[in-house]
N, C-alpha and C positions, 0 to 999 in steps of 0.2 A: 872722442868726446860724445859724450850721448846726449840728445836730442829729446826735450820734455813736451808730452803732450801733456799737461794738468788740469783739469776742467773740474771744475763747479758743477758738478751737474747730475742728477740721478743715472747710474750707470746704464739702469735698461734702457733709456731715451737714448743714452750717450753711444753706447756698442752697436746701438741699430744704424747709425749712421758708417760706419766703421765696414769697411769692405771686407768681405767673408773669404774666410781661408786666408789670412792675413796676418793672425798670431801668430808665434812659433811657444814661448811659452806664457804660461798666468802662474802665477802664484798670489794670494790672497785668501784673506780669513774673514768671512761675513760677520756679522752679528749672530750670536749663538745661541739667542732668545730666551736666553737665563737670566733676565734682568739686570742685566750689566745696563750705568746709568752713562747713554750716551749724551753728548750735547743736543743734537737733532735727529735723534731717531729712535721709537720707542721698541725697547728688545722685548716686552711682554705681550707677543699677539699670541692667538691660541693657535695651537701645534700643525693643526689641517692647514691654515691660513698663511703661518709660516713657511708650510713645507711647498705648498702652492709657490708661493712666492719667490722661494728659493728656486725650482722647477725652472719659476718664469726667466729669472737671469741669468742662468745657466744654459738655460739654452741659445743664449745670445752668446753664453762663449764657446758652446758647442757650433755655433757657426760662425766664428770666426778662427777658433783653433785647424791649425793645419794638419793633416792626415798624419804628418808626426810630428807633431807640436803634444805637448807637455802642460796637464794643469795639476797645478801642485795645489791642495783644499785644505785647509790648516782648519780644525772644528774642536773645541774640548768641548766637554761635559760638567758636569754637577753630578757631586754623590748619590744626590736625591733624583737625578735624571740621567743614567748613566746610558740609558737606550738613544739617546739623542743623535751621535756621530752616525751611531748606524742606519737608525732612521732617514737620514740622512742623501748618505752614498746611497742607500736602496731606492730612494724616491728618483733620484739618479741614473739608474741603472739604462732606462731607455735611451740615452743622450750619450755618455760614456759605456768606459769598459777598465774596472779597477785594475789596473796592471800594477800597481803597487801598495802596501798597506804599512807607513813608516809609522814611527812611534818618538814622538819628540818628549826626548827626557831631559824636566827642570832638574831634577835634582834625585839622588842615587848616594846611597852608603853600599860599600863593599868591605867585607870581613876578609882583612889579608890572611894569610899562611899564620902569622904569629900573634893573630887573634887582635890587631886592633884593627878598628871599625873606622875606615875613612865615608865621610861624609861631604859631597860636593853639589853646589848648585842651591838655589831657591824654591821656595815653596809656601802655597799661602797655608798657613794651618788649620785644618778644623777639630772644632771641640766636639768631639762627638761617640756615644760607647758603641755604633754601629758602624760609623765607615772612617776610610783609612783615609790618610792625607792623597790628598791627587796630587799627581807628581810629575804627569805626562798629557799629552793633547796629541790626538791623531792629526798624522798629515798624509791626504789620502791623493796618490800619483793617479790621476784618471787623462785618459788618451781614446780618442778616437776609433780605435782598432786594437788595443795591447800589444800594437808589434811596436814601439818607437823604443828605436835604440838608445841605450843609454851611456855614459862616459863613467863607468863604474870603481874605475880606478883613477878617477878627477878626487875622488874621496876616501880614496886607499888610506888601508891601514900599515905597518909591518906588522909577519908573521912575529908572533910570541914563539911557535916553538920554530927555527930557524933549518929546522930540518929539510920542512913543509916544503921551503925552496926546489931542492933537489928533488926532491919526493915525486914533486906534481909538475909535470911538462907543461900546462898553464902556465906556470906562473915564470915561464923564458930565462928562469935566473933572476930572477926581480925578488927584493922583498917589500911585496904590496899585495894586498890581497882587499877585495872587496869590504868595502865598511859593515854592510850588512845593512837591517831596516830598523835600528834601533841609533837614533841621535842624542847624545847627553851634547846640548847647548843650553847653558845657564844665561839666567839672565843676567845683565850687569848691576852690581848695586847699586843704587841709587839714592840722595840722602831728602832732596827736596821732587815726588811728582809733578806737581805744576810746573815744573821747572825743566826739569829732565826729562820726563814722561808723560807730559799731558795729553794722555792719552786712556782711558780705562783699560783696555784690553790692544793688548800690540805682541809681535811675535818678532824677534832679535834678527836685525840686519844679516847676522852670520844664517839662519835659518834659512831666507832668501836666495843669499848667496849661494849656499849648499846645493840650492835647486838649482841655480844656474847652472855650475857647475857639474852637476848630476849632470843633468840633459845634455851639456857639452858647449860651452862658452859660445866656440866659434857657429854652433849652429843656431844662437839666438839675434838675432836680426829684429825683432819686435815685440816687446814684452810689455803683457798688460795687467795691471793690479784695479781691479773694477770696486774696490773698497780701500782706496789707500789711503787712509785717517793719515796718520801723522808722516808716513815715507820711507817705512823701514825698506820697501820691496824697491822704491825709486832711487834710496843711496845706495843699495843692493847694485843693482843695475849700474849705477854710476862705478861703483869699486871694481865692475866687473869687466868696464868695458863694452857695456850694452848697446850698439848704434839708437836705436830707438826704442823708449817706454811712453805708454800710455795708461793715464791713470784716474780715476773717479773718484771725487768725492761731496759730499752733500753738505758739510760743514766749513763754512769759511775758516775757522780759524785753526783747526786741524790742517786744511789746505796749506792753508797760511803760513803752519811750521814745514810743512812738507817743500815748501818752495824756500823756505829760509834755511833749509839743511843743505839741499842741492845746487844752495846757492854759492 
């Protein structure tokens, strides 16, 4: 059974409190500063100010992430802003060390062999003669040192060509072979927002999961989502068997669903 810390509370105040080297993993997605319309928090400051800011929380979880503890940073972009993720990880770079660089894919067509066109997953559309539908959001694996081992085969795939088996002494007579750094997790449809989703920007409990997973179930013992709007990372954690999460957020009524899900 897992054990919920949830707090009302701005996370930088809230993580200072919080005994250092005490995570094992984070997974969470800040505000993206693209104007997404939060309940209590405005996503339009300007970019320095932002990036500052982001700096500033992050290094609350650079001290309390453990030497191989796992932050998993989920950040899209805008057409019009497409320098942003990077900007980002870069401002970064003092604090971490990118040892991973995933690619979370909403939504993918694939041209089979006999020329029809499968299309799976969601996407918001734009009208536009210069850029193309986004379809994806970086989720950037950052670690303390890049050596933290991972459970890479918690999210094995099978070989397509089944030869591969025999072929590669790796792979012991198994057919599972690494997923790789590209995730197609669609979101779920949905008919009424407010309802389902009251949420402006949320990233799919499977997403979360993945990461636990990844990093390796039995080694997470305290996981913290320093932006947990609505509880996608806290039902995560519950599905998963999480002894302990911890989690922050500034909005009561986002809280409010968050504790009505894991309840």
């Amino acid at each position: 059974m897992t054990i919920f810390h949830l707090n009302l509370e701005d996370c930088v105040r809230g993580m200072a409190r919080l005994l250092a080297g005490s995570i094992d993993l984070v997974v969470t997605s800040p505000p993206y500063n693209l104007g997404v319309r939060y309940s209590k928090f405005s996503d339009r400051a300007d970019r320095a100010g932002y990036l500052r800011w982001c700096k500033t929380w992050a290094a609350k979880v650079a001290r309390l992430l453990k030497v191989d503890g796992s932050f998993f940073l989920n950040v899209g972009a805008s057409p019009a802003n497409p320098m942003f993720p990077h900007e980002l990880v870069l401002e970064l770079r003092d604090l971490f060390v990118l040892q991973n660089t995933i690619h979370w894919i909403k939504s993918i067509s694939i041209e089979e062999k006999n020329d029809e066109i499968v299309s799976r997953g969601h996407f918001k559309p734009i009208n536009s003669r210069r850029f193309l539908n986004d379809c994806h959001e970086y989720l950037f694996h950052l670690t303390a040192e890049g050596k933290t081992p991972l459970d890479r085969l918690a999210l094995g795939v099978p070989y397509q060509d089944k030869t591969n088996i025999a072929r590669w002494s790796h792979t012991r007579g198994r057919d599972r072979r690494c997923r790789g750094n590209t995730w197609f997790i669609p979101y779920e449809t949905i008919q009424r927002r407010e309802k389902e989703r009251p949420h402006p920007a949320t990233f799919p409990v499977e997403l979360a999961e993945w990461c636990i997973k990844l990093h390796g179930v039995s080694r997470v013992h305290t996981m913290l989502d320093p932006f947990l709007g609505i509880g996608n990372s806290a039902v995560a954690a519950q599905n998963c068997g999480v002894p302990k999460f911890i989690g922050f957020e500034i909005d009561e009524s986002y809280l409010a669903e968050a504790k009505r899900r894991i309840g």
